[in-house]
N, CA, C and O atoms as a GROMACS GRO file, in nm:
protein
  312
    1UNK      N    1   0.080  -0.120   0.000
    1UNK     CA    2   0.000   0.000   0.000
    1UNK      C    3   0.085   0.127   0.000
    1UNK      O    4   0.039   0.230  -0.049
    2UNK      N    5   0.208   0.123   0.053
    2UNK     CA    6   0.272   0.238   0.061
    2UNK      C    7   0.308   0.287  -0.014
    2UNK      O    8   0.332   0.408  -0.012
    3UNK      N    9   0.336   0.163  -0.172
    3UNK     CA   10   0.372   0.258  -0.325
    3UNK      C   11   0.217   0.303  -0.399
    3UNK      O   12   0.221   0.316  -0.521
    4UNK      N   13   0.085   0.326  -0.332
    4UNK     CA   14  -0.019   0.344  -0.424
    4UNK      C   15   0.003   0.500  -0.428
    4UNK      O   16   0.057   0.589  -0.362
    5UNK      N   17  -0.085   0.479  -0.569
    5UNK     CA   18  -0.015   0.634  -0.654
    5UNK      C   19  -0.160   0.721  -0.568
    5UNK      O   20  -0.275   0.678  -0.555
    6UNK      N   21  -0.103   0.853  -0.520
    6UNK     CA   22  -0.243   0.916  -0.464
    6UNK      C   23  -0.351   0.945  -0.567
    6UNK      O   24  -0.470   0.915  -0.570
    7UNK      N   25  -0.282   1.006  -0.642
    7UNK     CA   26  -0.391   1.018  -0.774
    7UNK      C   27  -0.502   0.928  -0.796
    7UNK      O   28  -0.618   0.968  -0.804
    8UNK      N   29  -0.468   0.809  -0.807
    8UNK     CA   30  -0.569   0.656  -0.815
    8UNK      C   31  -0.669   0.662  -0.690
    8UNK      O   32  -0.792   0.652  -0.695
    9UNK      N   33  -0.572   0.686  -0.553
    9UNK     CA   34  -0.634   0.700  -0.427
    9UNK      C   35  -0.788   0.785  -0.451
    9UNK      O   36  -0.901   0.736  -0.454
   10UNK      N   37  -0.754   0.903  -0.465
   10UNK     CA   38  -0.860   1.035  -0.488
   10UNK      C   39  -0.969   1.009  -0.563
   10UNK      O   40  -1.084   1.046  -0.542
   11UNK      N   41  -0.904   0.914  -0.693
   11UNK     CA   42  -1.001   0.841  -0.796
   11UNK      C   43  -1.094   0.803  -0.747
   11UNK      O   44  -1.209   0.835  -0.773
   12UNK      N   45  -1.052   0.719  -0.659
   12UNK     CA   46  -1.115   0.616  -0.564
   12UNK      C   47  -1.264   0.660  -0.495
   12UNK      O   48  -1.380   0.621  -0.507
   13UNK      N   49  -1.187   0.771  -0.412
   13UNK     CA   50  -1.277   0.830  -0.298
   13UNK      C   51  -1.354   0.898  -0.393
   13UNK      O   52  -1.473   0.881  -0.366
   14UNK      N   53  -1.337   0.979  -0.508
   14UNK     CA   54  -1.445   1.044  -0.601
   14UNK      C   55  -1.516   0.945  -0.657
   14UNK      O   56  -1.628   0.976  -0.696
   15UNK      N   57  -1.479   0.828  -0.673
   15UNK     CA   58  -1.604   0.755  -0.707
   15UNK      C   59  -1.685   0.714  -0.644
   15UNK      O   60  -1.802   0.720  -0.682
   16UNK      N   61  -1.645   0.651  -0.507
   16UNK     CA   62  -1.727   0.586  -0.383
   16UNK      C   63  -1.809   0.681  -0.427
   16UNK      O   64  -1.892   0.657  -0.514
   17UNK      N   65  -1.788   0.850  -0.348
   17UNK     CA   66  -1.892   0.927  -0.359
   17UNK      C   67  -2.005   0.904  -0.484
   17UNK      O   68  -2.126   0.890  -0.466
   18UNK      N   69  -1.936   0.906  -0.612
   18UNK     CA   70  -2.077   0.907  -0.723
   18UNK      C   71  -2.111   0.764  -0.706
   18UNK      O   72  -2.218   0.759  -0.766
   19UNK      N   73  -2.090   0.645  -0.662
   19UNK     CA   74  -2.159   0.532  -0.642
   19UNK      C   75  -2.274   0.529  -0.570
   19UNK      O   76  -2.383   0.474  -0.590
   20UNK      N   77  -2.218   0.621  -0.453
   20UNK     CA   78  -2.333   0.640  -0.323
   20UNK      C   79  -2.475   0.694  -0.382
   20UNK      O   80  -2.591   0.658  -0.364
   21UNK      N   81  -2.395   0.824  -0.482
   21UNK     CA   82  -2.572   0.877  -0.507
   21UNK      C   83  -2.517   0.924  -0.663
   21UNK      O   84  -2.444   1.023  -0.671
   22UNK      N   85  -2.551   0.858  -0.771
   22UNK     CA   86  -2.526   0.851  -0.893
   22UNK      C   87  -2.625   0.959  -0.950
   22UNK      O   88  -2.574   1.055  -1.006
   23UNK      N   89  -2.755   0.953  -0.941
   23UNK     CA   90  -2.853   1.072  -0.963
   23UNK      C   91  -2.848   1.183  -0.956
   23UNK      O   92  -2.946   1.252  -0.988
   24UNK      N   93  -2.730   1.240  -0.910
   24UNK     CA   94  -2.642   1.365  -0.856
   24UNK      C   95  -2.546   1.424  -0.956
   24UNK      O   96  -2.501   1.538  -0.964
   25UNK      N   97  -2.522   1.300  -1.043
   25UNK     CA   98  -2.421   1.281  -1.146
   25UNK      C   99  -2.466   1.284  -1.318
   25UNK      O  100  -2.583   1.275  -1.354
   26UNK      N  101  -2.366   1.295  -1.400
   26UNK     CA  102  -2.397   1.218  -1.543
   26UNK      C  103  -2.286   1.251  -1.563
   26UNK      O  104  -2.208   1.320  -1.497
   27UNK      N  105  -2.271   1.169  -1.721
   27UNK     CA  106  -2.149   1.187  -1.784
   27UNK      C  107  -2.163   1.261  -1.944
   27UNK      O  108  -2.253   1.244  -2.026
   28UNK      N  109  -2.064   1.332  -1.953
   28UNK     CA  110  -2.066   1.377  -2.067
   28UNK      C  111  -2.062   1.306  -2.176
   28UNK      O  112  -1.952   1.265  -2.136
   29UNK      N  113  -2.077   1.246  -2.283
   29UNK     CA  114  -2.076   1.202  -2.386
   29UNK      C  115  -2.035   1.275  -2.482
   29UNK      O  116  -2.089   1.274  -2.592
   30UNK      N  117  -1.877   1.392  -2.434
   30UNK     CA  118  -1.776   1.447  -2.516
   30UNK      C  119  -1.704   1.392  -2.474
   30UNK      O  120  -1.654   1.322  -2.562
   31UNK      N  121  -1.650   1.371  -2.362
   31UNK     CA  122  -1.517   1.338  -2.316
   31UNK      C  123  -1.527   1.219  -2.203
   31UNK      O  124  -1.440   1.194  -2.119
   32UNK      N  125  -1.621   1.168  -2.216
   32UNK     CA  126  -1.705   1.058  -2.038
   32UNK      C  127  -1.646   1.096  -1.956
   32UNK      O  128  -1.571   1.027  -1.888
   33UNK      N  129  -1.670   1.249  -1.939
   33UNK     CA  130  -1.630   1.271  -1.791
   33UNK      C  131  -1.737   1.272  -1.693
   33UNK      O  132  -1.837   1.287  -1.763
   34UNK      N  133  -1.776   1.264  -1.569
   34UNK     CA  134  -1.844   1.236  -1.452
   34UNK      C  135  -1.900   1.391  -1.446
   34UNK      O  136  -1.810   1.460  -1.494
   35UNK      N  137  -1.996   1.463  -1.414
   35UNK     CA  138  -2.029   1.610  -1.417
   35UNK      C  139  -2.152   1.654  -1.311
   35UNK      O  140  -2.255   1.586  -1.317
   36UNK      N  141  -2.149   1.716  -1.256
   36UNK     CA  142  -2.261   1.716  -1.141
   36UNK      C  143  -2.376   1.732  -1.252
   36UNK      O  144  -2.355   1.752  -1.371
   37UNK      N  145  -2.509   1.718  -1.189
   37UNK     CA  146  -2.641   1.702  -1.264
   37UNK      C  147  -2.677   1.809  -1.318
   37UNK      O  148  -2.708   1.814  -1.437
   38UNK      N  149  -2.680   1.945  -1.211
   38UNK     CA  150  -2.666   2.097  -1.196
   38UNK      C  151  -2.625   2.118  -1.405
   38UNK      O  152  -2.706   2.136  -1.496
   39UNK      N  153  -2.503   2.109  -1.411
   39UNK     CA  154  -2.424   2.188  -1.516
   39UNK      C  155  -2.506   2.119  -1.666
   39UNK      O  156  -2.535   2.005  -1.702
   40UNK      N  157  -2.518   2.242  -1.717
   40UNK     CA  158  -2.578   2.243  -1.848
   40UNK      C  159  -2.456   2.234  -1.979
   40UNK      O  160  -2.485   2.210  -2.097
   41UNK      N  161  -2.318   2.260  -1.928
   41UNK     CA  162  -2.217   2.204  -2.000
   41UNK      C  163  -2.097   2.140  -1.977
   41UNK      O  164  -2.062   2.182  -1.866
   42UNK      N  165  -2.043   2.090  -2.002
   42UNK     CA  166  -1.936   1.997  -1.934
   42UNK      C  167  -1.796   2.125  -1.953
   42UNK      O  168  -1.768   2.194  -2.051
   43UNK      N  169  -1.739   2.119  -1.830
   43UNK     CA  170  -1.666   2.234  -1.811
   43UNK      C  171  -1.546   2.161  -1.862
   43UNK      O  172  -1.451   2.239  -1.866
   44UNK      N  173  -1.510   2.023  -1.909
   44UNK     CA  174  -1.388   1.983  -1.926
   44UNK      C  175  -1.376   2.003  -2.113
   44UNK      O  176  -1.273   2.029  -2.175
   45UNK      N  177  -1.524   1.979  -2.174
   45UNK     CA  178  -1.489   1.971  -2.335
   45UNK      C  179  -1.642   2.068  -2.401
   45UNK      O  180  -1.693   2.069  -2.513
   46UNK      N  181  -1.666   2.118  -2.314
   46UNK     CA  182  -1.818   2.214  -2.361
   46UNK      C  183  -1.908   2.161  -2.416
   46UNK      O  184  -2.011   2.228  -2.429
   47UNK      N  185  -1.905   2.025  -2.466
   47UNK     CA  186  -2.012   1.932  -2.463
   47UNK      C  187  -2.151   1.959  -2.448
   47UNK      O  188  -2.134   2.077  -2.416
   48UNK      N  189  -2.281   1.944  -2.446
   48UNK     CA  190  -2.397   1.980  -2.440
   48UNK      C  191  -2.468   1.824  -2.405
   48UNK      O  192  -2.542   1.822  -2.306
   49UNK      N  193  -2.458   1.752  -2.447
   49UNK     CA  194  -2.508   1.600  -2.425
   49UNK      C  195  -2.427   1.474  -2.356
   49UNK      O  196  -2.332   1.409  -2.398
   50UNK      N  197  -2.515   1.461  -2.210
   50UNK     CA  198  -2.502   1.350  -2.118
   50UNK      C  199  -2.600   1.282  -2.130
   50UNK      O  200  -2.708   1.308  -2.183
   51UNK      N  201  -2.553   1.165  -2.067
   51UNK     CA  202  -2.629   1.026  -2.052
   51UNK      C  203  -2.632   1.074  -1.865
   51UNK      O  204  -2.562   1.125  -1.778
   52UNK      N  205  -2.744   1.025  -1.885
   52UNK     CA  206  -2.844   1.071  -1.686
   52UNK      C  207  -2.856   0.932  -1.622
   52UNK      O  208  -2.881   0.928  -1.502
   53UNK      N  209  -2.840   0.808  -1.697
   53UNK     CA  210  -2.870   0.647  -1.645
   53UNK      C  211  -2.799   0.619  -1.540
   53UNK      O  212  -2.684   0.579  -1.552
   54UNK      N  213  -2.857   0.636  -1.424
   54UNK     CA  214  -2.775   0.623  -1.310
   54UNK      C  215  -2.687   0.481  -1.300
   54UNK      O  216  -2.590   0.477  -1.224
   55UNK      N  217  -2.737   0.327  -1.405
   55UNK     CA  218  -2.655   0.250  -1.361
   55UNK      C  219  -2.529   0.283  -1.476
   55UNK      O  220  -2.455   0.184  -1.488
   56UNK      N  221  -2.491   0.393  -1.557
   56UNK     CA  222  -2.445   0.430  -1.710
   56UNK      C  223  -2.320   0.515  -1.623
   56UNK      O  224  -2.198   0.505  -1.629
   57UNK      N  225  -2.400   0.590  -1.551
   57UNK     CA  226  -2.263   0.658  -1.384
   57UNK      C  227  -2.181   0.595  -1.289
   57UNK      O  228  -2.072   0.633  -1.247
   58UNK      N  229  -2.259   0.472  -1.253
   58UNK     CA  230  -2.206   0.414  -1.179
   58UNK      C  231  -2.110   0.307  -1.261
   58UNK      O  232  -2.025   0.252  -1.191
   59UNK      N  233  -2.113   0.280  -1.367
   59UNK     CA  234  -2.034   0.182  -1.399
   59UNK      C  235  -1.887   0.272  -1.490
   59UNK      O  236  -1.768   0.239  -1.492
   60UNK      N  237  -1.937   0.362  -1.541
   60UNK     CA  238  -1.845   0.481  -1.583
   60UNK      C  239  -1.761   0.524  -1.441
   60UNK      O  240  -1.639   0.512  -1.455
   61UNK      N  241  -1.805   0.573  -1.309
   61UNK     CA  242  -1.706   0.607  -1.202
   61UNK      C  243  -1.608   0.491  -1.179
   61UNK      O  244  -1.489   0.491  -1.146
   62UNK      N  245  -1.702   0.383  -1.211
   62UNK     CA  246  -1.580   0.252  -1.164
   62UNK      C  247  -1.467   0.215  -1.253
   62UNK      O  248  -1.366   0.181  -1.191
   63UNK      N  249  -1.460   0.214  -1.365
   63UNK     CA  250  -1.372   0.282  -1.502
   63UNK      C  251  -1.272   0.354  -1.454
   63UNK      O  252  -1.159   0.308  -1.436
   64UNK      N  253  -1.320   0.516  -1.420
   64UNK     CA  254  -1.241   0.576  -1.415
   64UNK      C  255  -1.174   0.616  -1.266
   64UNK      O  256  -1.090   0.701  -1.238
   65UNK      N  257  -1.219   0.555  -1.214
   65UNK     CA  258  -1.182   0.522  -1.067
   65UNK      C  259  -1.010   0.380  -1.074
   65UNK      O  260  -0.917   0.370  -0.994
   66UNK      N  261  -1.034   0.315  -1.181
   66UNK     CA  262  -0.905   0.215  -1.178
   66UNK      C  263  -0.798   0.280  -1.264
   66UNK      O  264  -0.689   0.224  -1.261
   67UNK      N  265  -0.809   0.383  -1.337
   67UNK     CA  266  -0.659   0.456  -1.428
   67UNK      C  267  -0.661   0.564  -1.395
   67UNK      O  268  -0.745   0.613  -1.320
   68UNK      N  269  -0.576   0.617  -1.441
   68UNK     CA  270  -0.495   0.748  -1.424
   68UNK      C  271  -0.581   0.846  -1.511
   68UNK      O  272  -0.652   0.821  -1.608
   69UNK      N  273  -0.557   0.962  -1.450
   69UNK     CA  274  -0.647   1.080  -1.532
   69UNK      C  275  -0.571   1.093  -1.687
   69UNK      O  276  -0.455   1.132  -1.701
   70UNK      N  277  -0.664   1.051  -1.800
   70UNK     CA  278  -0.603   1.079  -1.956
   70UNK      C  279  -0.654   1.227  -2.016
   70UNK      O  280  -0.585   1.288  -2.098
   71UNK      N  281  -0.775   1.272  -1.971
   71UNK     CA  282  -0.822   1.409  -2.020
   71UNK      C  283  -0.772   1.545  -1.951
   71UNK      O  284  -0.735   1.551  -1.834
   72UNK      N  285  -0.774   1.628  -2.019
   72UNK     CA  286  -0.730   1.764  -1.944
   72UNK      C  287  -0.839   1.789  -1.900
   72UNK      O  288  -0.944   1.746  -1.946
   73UNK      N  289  -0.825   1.866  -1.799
   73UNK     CA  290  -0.951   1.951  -1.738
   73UNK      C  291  -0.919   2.119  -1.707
   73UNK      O  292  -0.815   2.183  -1.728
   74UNK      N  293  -1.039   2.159  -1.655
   74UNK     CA  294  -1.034   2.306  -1.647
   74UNK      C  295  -0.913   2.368  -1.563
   74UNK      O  296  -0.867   2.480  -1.584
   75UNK      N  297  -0.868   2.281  -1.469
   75UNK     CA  298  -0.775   2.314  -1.384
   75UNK      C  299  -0.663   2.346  -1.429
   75UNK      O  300  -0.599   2.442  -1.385
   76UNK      N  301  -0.610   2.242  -1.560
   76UNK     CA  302  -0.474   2.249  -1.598
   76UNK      C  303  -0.504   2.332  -1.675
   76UNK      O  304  -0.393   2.381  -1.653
   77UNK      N  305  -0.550   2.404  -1.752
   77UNK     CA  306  -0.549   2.518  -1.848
   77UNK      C  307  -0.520   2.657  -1.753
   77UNK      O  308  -0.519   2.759  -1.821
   78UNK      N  309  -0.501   2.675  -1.631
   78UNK     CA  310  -0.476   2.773  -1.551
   78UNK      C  311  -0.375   2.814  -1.529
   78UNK      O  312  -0.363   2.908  -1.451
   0.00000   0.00000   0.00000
């Protein structure tokens, strides 16, 4: 456990969370990123169209919960 990469760690714990309550969630269907329900565009690829299928979230967090982050997000453009 002492060589796990934190990154994966965080993965982790951000998914538990969207497992717990997936209905809270969707994914973009620009980039399958995870996006609160709230946002009318995906802040990572400006996207306009998600999938809302809560078991479509939950099996998408678990995905991206086992690799390493491959997309840029809003953060790194800063």
């Amino acid at each position: 456990m002492a060589n796990e990469d934190p990154a994966l760690i965080e993965r982790a714990k951000r998914a538990r969370r969207i497992v717990r309550n997936p209905g809270q969630y969707k994914v973009c269907l620009g980039c399958d990123s995870i996006v609160a329900s709230k946002v009318s565009i995906c802040p990572n690829c400006h996207s306009y169209r998600f999938e809302f299928d809560e078991s479509f979230v939950v099996r998408q967090a678990q995905i991206l919960s086992r690799r390493q982050q491959h997309s840029v997000v809003a953060e790194d453009l800063l």
